[in-house]
C-alpha positions in Angstrom: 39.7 173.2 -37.1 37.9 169.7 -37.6 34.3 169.0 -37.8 30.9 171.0 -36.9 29.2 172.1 -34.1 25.5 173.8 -33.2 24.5 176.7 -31.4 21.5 175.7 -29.7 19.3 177.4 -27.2 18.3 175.1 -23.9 15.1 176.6 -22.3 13.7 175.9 -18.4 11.0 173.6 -19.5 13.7 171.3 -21.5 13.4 171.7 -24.7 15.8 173.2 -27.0 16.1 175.1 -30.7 19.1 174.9 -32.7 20.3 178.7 -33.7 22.7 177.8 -36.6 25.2 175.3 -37.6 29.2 176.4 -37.5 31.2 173.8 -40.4 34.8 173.0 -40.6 36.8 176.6 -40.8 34.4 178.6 -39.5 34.1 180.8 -36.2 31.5 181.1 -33.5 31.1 183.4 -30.6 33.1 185.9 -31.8 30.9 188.4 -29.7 31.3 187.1 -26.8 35.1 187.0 -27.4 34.9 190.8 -28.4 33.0 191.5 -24.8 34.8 190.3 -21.8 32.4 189.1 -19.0 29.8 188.9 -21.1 27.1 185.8 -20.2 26.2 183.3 -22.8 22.9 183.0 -24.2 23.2 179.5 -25.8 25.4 176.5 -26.0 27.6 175.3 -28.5 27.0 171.6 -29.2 29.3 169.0 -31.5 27.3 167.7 -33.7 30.6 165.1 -34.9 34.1 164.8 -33.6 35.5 168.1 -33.8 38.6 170.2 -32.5 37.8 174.0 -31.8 40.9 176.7 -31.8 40.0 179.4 -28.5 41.6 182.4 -29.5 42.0 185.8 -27.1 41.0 188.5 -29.2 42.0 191.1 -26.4 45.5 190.3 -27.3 45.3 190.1 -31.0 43.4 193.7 -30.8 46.0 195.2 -28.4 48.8 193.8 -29.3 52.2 196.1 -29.2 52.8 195.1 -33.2 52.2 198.2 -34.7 54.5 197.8 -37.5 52.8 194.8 -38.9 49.7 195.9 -40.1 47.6 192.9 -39.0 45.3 194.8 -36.0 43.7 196.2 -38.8 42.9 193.4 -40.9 41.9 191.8 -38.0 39.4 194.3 -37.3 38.7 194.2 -41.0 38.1 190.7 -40.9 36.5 190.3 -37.9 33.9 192.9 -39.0 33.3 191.0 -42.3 32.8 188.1 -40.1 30.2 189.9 -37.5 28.2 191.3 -40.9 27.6 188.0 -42.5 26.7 186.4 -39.0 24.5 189.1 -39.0 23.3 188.2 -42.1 22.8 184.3 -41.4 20.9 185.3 -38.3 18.7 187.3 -40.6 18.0 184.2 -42.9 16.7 182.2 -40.1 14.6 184.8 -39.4 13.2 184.8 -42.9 13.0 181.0 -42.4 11.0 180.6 -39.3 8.0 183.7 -40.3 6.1 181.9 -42.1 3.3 180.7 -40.4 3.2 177.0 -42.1 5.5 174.1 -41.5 5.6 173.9 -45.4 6.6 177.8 -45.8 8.9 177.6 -43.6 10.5 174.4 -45.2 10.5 175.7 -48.8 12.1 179.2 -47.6 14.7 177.1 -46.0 15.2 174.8 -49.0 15.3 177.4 -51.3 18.3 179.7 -49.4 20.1 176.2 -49.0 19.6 176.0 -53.2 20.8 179.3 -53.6 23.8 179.5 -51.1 24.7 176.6 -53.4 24.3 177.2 -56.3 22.3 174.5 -56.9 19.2 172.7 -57.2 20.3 169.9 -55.4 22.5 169.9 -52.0 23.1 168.5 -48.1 21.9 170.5 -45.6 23.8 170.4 -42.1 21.1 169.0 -40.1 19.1 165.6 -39.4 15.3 165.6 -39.5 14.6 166.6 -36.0 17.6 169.2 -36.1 16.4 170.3 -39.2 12.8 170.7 -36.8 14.3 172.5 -34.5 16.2 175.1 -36.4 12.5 176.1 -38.2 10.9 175.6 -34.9 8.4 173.0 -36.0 7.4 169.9 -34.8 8.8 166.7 -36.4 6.2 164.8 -37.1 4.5 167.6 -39.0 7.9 168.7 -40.8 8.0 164.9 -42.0 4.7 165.1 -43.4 5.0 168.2 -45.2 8.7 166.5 -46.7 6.2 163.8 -47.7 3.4 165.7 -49.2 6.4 167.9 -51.1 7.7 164.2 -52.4 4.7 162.9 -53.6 3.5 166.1 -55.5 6.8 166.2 -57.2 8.4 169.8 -55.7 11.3 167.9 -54.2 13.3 164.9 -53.9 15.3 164.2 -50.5 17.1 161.3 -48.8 18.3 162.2 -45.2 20.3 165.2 -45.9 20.3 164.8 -49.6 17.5 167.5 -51.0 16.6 168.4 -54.9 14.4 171.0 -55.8 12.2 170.2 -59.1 
């Protein structure tokens, strides 16, 4: 309902990748909802202030309204929902295989240009986040953002990036 959280992934030996980034109005472990019992994988992680709605989907499924009409646009939506999760998960993976820091960084750039229609746009993470997410190191994502700067491909501040 308010602010933004990120599914990370903590591993034994303490470090950690970020999975994806959930903004204002969107949902997150819907799967886990849909299977009872089931053990999670990953942690979800505010990355501001945020307030998050816990719905039980069991009851919204097998509810006794059968009247109504909404179990099946639930399904419906939550479907829709499952298919372009599917799809983000997807993206990331087009994101981390490359084999460069700087591949890796332009495939990301250019989905974030394209899911916005634009040549310039935020992205939802800070530098090291940002690492994470590509699984990269910082110091060598920094440098590439640098070289990339300097050879006039892009323009960033923080999260502010511009493709040229």
């Amino acid at each position: 309902e308010e602010g933004s959280v990120n599914i990370t992934v903590n591993f034994y030996c303490g470090t950690s990748n970020i999975f994806g980034h959930i903004a204002k109005g969107e949902i997150f472990a819907e799967t886990y909802a849909a299977i009872p019992n089931k053990k999670l994988i990953c942690d979800v992680v505010a990355a501001e202030n945020s307030k998050i709605l816990f719905i039980d989907i069991n009851k919204l499924i097998n509810g006794t309204c059968s009247s109504c009409g909404c179990h099946g646009i639930i399904i419906h939506n939550l479907l829709q929902i499952s298919a372009e999760k599917n799809l983000k998960l997807s993206s990331r993976m087009l994101h981390t295989a490359p084999k460069t820091v700087r591949g890796r960084l332009l495939s990301y750039l250019t989905w974030q240009a394209a899911k916005n229609e634009s040549r310039e746009f935020h992205i939802p993470f800070t530098r090291q986040q940002l690492a994470d997410y590509l699984e990269v190191d910082r110091s060598g994502l920094s440098a590439v953002i640098g070289k990339l700067k300097k050879s006039g491909k892009i323009k960033c501040r923080k999260d502010l990036f511009e493709l040229l």
